[in-house]
C-alpha positions as CSV (number, residue, x, y, z in Angstrom):
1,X,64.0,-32.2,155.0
2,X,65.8,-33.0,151.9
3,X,67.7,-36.3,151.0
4,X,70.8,-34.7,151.1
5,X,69.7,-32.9,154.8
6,X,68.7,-37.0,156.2
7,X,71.9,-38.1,154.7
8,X,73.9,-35.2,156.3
9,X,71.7,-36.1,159.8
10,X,72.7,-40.2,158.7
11,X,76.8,-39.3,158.8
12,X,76.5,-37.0,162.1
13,X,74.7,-40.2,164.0
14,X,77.3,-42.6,162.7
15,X,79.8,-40.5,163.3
16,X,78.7,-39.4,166.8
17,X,77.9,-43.1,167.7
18,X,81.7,-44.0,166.9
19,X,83.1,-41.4,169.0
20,X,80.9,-42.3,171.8
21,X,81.5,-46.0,171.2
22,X,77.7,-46.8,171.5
23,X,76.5,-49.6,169.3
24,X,74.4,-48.6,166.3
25,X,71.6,-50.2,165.4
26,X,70.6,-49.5,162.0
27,X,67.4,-50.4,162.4
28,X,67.1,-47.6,164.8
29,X,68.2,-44.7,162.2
30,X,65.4,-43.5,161.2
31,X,63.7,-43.0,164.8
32,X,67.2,-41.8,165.9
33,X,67.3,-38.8,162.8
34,X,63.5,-38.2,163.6
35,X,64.2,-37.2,166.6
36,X,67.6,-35.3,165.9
37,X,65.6,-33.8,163.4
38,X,63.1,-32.2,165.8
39,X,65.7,-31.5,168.3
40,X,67.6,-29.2,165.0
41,X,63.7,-27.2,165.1
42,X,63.4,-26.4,168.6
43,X,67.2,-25.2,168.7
44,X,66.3,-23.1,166.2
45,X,63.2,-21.6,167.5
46,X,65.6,-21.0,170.6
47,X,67.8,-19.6,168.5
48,X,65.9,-17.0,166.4
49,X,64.4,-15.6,169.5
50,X,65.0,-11.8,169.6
51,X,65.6,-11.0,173.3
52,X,65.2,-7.4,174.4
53,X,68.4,-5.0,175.1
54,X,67.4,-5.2,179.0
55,X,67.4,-9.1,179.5
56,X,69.0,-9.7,182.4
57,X,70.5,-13.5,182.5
58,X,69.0,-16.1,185.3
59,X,70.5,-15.8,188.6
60,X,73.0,-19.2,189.6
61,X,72.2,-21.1,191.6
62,X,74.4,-23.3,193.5
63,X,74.0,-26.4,196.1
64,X,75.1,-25.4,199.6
65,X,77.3,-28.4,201.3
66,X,76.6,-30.6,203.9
């Protein structure tokens, strides 16, 4: 990824931290937009899959009560 891409990835963790109230240590960052980073990949490898006309969505399936 670029600089601007890690600094774009930087402001979204800050930014998501705040709103969640989570403390932020900054010597976690890095690890934290590694791992946000490869998160971004896989979604996208989700999301470029072509499914065929005919897919049919998973069933639900819901807990019976006690």
């Amino acid at each position: 990824m670029s600089e601007a891409e890690d600094r774009a990835l930087d402001t979204y963790i800050r930014a998501s931290a705040g709103q969640l109230s989570l403390p932020l240590d900054p010597a976690w960052q890095a690890s934290i937009r590694s791992n946000l980073r490869t998160t971004l990949q896989f979604a996208n490898a989700v999301a470029e899959f072509e499914l065929p006309d005919d897919a049919e969505p998973a069933p639900v399936f819901e807990a019976s009560g006690r």
